[in-house]
N, C-alpha and C positions, 0 to 999 in steps of 0.2 A: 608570499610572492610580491614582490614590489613594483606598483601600478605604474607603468609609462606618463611619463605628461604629456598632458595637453599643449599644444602648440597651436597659434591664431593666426593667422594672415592681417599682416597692417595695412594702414590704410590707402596706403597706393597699392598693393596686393589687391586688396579689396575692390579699388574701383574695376584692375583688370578685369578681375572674377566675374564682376557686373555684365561690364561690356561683352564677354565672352559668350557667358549666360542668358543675357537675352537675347543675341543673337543665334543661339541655339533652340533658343524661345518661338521668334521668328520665323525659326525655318522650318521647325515641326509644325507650328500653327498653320504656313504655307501649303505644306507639302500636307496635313488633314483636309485644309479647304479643296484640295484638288483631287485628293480622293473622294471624297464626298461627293464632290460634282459628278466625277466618276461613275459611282457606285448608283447614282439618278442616273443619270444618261443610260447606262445598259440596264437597269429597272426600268426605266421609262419604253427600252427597245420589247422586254418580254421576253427575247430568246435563250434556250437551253446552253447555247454553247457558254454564255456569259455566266454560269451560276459558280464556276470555281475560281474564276476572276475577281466575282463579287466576294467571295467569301474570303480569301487572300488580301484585299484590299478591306476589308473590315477589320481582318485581323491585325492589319499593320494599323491603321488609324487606331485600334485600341493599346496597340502598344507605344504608340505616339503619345495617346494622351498617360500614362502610367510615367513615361519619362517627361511627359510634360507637371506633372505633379511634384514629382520630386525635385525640378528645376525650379519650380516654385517654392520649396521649402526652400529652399539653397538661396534663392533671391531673401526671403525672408532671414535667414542665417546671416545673410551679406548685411544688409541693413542695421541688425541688429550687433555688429561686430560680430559675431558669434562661431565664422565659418572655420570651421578645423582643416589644419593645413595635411595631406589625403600622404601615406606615403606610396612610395612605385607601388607596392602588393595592393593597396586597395585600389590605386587608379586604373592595374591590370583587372582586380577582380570585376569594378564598374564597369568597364569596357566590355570583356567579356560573357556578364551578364545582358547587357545591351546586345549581341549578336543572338541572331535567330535557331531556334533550338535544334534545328537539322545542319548550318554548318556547325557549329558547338559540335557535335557528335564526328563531322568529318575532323574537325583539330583533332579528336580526342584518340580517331583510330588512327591519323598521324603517327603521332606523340605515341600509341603503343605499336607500332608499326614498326618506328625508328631503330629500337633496339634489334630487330630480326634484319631490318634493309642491312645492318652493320656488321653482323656477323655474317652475311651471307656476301657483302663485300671485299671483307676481309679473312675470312675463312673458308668457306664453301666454292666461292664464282675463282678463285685463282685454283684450288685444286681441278675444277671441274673442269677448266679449260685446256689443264694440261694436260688431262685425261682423255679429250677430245684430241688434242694433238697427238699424243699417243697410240690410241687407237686407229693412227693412219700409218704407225713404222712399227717396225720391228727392233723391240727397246730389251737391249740385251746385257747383264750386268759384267762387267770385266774389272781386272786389277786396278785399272785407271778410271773408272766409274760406269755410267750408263752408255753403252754404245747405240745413238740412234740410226735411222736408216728408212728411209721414209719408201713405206710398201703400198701405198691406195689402198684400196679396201681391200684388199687381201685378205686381210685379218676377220671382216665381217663375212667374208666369201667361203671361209675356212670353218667360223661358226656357226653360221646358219644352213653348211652344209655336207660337214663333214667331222667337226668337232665330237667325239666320243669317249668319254671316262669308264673307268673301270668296266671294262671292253663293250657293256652292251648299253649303255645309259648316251641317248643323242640327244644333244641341245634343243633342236629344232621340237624331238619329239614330247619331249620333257615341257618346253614351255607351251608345247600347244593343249597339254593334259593341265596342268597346272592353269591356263586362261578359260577352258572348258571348266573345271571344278570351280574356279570365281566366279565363273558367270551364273553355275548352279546357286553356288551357298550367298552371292549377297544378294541375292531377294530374298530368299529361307531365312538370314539371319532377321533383314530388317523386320519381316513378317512375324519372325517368333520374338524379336526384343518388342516390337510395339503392341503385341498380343499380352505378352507378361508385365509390360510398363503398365497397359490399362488397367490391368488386374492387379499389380501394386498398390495402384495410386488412389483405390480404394482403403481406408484404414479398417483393418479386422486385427484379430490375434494371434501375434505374431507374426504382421508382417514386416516387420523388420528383421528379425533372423533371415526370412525369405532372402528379404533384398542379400543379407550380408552373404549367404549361399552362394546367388550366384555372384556373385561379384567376387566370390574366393577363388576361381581359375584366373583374376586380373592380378592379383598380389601374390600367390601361389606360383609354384616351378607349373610349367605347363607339361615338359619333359615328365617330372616324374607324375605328374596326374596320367599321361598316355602311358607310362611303363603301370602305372597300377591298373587301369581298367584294361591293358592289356594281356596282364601275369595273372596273379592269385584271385584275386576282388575280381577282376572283369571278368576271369575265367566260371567264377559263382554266377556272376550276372549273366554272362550268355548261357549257362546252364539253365538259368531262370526264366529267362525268356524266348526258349526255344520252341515255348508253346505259341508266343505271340508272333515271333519271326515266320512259322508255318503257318500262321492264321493270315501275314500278311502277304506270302508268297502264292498263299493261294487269290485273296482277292487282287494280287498285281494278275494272276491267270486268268484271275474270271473277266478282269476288265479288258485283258487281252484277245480274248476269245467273242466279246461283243462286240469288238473292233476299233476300241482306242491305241494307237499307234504304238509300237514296240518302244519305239524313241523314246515319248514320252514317261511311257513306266518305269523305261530305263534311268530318266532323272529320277523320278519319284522315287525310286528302289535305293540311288547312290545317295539321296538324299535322308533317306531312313539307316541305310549303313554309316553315316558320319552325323549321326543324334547325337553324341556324345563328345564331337568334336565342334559341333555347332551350337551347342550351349554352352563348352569352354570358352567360346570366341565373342559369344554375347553379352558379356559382362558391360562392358563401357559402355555399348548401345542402349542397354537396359534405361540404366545410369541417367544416360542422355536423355532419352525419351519420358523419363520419369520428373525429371526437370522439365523437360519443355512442355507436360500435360501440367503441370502442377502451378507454371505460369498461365495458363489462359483465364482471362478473366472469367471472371464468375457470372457477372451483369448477359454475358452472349449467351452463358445455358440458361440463366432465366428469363431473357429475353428468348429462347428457342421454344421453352413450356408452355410461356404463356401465347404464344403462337399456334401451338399445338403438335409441336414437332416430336416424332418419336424417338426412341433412346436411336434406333437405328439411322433416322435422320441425323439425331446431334454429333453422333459419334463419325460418320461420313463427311457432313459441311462443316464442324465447326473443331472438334477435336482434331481429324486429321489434317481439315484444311491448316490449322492453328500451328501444325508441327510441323509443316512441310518445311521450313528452311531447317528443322536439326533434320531431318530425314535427309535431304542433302548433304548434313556434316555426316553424320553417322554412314553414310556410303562411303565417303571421301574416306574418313577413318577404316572404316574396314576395308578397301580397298590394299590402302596404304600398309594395312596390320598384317593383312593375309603377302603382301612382298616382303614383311621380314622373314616368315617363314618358307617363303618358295624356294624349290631347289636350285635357284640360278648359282644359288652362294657356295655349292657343291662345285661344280666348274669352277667359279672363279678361286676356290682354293686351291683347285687343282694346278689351275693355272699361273697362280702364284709360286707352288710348290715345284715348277717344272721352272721355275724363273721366266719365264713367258711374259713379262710385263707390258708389253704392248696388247698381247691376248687378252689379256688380265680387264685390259682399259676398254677394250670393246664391250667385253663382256658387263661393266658398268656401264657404260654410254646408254648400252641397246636395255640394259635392265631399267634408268633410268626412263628413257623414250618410250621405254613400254607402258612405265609405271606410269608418266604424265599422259599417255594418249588414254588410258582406260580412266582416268580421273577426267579429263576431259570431255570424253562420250559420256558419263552418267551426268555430268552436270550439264553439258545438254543437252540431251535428254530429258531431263528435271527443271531445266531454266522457267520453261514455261507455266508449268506447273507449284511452281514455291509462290508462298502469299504470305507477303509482311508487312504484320500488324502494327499499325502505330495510333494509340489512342492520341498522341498529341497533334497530329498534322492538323 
């Protein structure tokens, strides 16, 4: 591979360089001397409120002198003829590196941010809106194209109150069964993927097949996993644990009979009839959770020992404290996972299928509005509660 040359700066180059340089020189030496004075004056005060002030301000004087170093080399490079002439890439990369490590981090979710602001400008926000407009007329297809015809809320008037498929299936009553069962299963789920993550993330034998187990309902037909534990195989499997189903319908009785609430047994009981729709659904949370246990530093569980913290201490302040922002993703995602499979998309076929296109568009708008307000109750909900770790601040 054949080496680039080298290129120098002459010597009018050079003196620019100079004057530039110490003036950069200058004004960092400045701007240290005034933190310094700083950094006494509210040492000199004693008070608490000053202590992250103080520490902010050491930190930039230290980085002051780091660039004050290397501008020193560079003076010596000058002198020495020696200074290599920088192209755009490395005078970005120098700069760059020069910004402080928490904006560095806002550039960088930018810069991954850009490619989704642009498809959702150009693909997503022009469908969505027309969908919005639609959802106020009644959009009828004919030989000369779409005939609109603008109806107010008709259309949502119609759905949320009278809308009926295949004579006995109601909108209203169908999404209020379907928001009652999310609200069941996503605690259950996160409870049983963060239960199984910690047990993972132990190393024994064979637990990687484990992991790969469940994680086969994520890459696997989901469809036919429910037609098999439904037909042949599941038909075995409830035959086999009908001793256990009657073990557990009696202690949902007995708990009944000491006086814990009908209601409640009533989750517990739906929530034991959809065991095997609740560990298909926990694949990715797993996943997630097993990642984000596996990132916590190690130094906070030896730092918790030699304190004398117990396994039950560590696994409350520092494990789960440590995971709360995936525990915030991992909702969002199942939230999100559990709307591809709700029955909204039964109507909206229908509704398609009758040519109903303005129906059609309600019936996304309000799927949509639905799917954003319950994404926005759990986060917060959770706002207050997420704790994020940063060894570098």
């Amino acid at each position: 591979m054949k080496k680039l040359k080298k290129t120098y700066y002459g010597t009018e180059a050079l003196s620019k360089q100079r004057i530039k340089t110490e003036k950069t020189i200058l004004r960092l030496k400045s701007n240290n001397a005034t933190f310094e004075q700083d950094i006494q004056n509210m040492m000199a005060k004693n008070e608490q409120k000053h202590i992250r002030k103080i520490v902010k301000l050491a930190d930039q004087v230290q980085k002051n002198k780091i660039r004050l170093t290397r501008l020193e080399a560079r003076i010596h490079q000058i002198d020495a003829g020696s200074l290599e002439k920088e192209s755009l890439y490395q005078r970005y990369r120098l700069w760059f590196s020069n910004i402080p490590y928490r904006k560095q981090k806002y550039i960088w979710g930018i810069v991954f941010t850009v490619p989704w602001m642009l498809g959702m400008a150009l693909f997503f926000l022009p469908s969505f809106i027309k969908s919005i407009w639609w959802s106020f007329n009644q959009v009828v297809p004919t030989s000369s194209g779409l005939t609109i015809t603008f109806n107010g809320i008709a259309n949502y008037i119609e759905l949320f109150r009278s809308y009926v498929i295949d004579g006995n299936n109601v909108f209203s009553v169908q999404l209020y069964l379907f928001i009652q069962n999310l609200l069941i299963d996503l605690p259950i789920i996160l409870i049983f993927s963060i239960l199984i993550a910690t047990f993972l993330n132990k190393p024994f034998k064979g637990h990687k097949w484990i992991k790969a187990i469940f994680f086969i309902p994520v890459i696997y037909n989901f469809t036919l996993i429910s037609d098999t534990l439904s037909k042949g195989f599941g038909q075995y499997i409830d035959a086999s644990t009908g001793a256990d189903q009657m073990f557990v319908q009696q202690l949902a009785g007995f708990f009944m009979d000491i006086g814990i609430g009908n209601s409640l047994m009533s989750i517990v009981m739906n929530a034991v009839d959809r065991i095997f729709m609740i560990v298909n659904l926990s694949g990715i949370q797993i996943l997630i959770f097993i990642a984000a246990i596996q990132s916590i530093p190690n130094q906070l569980y030896e730092a918790a020992k030699m304190e004398g913290a117990t396994k039950y201490e560590i696994f409350w302040k520092i494990t789960i404290a440590m995971i709360t922002p995936l525990i915030l993703t991992a909702a969002v995602f199942t939230v999100v996972d559990s709307f591809t499979r709700a029955p909204i998309y039964r109507f909206l076929d229908y509704a398609m299928t009758q040519n109903r296109y303005g129906l059609a568009a309600t019936i996304s708008v309000s799927y949509f509005a639905i799917n954003v307000t319950i994404i926005g109750l759990v986060f917060l909900a959770m706002k207050g509660r997420v704790f994020y770790y940063d060894d570098r601040k």
